[in-house]
matplotlib code that plots the C-alpha trace (Angstrom):
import matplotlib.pyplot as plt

x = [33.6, 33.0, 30.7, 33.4, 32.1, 33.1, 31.5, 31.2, 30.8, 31.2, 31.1, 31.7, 31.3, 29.1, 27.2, 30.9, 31.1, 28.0, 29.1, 32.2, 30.9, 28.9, 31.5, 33.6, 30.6, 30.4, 26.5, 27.4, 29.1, 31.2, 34.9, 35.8, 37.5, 37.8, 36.2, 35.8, 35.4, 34.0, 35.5, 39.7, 38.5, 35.6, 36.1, 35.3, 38.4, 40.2, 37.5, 38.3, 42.6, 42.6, 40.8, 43.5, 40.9, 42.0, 40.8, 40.6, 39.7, 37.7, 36.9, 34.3, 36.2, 39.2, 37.2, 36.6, 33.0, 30.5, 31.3, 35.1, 34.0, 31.9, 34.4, 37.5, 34.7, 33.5, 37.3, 38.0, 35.6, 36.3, 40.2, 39.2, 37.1, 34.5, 30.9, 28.9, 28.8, 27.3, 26.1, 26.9, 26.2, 27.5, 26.6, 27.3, 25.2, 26.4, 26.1, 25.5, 27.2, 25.2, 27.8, 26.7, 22.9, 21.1, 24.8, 24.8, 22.7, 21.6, 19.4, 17.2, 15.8, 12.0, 9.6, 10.2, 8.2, 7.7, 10.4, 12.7, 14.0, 16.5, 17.3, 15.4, 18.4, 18.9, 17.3, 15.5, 13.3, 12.8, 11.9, 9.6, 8.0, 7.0, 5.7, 3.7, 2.1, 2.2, 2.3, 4.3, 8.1, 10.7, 13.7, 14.4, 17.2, 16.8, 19.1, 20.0, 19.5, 19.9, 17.8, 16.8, 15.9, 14.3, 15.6, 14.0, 12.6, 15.0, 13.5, 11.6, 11.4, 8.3, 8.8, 6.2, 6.6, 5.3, 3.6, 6.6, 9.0, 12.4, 14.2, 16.8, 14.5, 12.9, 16.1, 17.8, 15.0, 15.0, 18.5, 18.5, 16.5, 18.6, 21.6, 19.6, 17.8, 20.9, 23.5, 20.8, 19.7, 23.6, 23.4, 20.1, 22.5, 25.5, 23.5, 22.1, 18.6, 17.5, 16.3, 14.8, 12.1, 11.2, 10.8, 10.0, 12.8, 11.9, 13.6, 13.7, 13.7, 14.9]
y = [51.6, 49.1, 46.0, 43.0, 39.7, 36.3, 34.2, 30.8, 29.0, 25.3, 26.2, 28.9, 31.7, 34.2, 35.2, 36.1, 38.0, 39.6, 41.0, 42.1, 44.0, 45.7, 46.8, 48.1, 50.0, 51.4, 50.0, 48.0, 49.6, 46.3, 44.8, 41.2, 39.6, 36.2, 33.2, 30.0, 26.9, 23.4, 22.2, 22.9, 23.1, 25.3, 28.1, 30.9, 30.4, 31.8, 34.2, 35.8, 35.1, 37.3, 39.7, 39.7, 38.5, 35.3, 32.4, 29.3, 25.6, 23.5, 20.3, 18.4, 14.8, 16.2, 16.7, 13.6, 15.2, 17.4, 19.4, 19.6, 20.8, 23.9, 24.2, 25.2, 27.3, 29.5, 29.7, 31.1, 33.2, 34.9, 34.7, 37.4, 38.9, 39.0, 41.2, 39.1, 35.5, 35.3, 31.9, 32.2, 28.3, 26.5, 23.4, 21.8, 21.8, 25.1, 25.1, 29.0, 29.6, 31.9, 35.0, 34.8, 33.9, 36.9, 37.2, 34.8, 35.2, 33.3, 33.7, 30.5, 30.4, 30.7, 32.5, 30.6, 29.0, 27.6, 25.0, 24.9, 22.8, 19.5, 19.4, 21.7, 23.5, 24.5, 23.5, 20.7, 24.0, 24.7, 21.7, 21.4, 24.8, 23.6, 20.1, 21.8, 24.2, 27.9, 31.2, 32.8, 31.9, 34.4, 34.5, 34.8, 36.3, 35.5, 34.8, 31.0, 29.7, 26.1, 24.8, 24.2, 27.7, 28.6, 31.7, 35.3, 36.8, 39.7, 40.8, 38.6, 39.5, 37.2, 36.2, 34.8, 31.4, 31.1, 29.0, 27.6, 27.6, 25.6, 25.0, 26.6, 29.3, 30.0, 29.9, 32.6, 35.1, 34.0, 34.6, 37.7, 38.8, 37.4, 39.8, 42.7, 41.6, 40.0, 42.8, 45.1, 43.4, 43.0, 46.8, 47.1, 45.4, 47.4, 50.7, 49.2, 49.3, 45.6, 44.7, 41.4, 41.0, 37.4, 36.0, 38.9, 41.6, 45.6, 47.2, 51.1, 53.8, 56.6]
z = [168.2, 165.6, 166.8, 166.6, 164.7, 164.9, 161.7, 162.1, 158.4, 156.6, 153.5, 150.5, 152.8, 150.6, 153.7, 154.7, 151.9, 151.7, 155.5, 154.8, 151.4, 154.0, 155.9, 153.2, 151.5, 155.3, 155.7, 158.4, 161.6, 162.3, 161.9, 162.0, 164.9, 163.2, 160.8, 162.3, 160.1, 161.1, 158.0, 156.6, 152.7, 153.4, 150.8, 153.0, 154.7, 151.5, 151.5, 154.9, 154.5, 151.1, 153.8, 155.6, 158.6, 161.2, 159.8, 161.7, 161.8, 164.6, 162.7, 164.4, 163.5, 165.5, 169.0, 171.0, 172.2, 171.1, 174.2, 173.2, 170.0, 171.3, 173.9, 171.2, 169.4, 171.9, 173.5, 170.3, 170.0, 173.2, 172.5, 169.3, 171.7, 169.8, 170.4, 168.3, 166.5, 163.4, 161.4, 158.0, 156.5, 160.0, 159.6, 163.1, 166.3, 168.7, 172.0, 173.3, 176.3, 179.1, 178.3, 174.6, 175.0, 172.7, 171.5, 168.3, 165.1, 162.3, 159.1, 158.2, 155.0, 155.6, 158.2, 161.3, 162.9, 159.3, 158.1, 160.5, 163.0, 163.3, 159.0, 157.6, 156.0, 152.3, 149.9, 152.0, 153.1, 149.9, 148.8, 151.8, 150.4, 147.3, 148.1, 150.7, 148.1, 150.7, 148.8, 151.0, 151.9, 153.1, 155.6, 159.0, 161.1, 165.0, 167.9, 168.5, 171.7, 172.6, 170.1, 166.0, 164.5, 168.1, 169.2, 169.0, 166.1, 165.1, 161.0, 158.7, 154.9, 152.4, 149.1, 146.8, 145.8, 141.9, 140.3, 137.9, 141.1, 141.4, 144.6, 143.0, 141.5, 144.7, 146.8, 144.4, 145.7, 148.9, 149.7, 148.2, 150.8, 153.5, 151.8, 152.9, 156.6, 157.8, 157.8, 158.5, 162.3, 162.7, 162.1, 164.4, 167.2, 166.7, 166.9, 170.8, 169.1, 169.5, 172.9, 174.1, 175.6, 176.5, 172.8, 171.1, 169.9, 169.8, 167.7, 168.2, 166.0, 167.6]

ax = plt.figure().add_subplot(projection="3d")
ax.plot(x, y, z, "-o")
ax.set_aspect("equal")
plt.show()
């Protein structure tokens, strides 16, 4: 059976997009359950209704807590029944519940434990890149636990960063690297090869 994936998004949704062109070029063993926005004009909700996918809205302004707010989220979630959660651009603080710990993914735009953490997103990393002056920048995928860019390693891909470099040069090579690492652990996960160990993730080959 297909893994089942809940994507979570607050924005144009071309990590959506880049998962569901996955799917239908049958690289990625996975169906969507639903797409949850934290905001109503985020475009990847159009993306994932011309998709014929579920596409719903859990606006942080309308909760009265941030514990309400996970709370509709993760009811949700489980509602679609959903194997997986995947980050694609969410831009609000999640709260993983014990049934989904090593259940929800993310990709971060540089080699954690490098830039990351409480607003290092976008191009603030990659602005934080060049000022810096490192050679070597990349992307992460990993589990999120209950904190910033914390969880478990899952793949890691480096890019150069050049000597004439943009943020908006650098990110273009970065996230083309998180087009290919991000459906592929989602793949590593739906074939049961990832397993946990601690803080480091095995992946097996067999």
């Amino acid at each position: 059976m297909p893994i089942r994936l809940a994507v979570l998004l607050s924005g144009g949704g071309t990590t959506l997009q880049n998962i569901l062109d996955h799917i239908v070029d049958r690289k990625l063993d996975a169906e969507m359950a639903c797409v949850i926005s934290s905001r109503a004009d985020a475009y990847g909700l159009e993306r994932a209704r011309n998709a014929g996918i579920p596409a719903l809205t859990v606006a942080r302004k309308d909760c009265a807590s941030p514990e309400e707010f996970n709370r509709r989220i993760w009811d949700a979630v489980r509602e679609y029944r959903a194997d997986l959660t995947v980050l694609a651009g969410f831009m609000s603080k999640l709260e993983v519940p014990n049934d989904y710990i090593n259940r929800v993914m993310n990709v971060h735009p540089a080699l954690i434990p490098a830039f990351c953490g409480q607003g290092m997103y976008g191009h603030h990393v990659h602005e934080a890149v060049l000022a810096y002056g490192v050679k070597l920048t990349g992307a992460t995928v990993h589990f999120v636990d209950r904190e910033y860019d914390h969880g478990p390693v899952i793949l890691q891909a480096a890019v150069p960063v050049l000597d004439d470099d943009t943020p908006d040069l650098l990110a273009e090579r970065v996230q083309a690297v998180e087009r290919e690492i991000y459906p592929k652990a989602i793949q590593c996960l739906a074939e049961g090869r990832l397993e946990v160990c601690g803080r480091r993730v095995r992946i097996r080959h067999d």
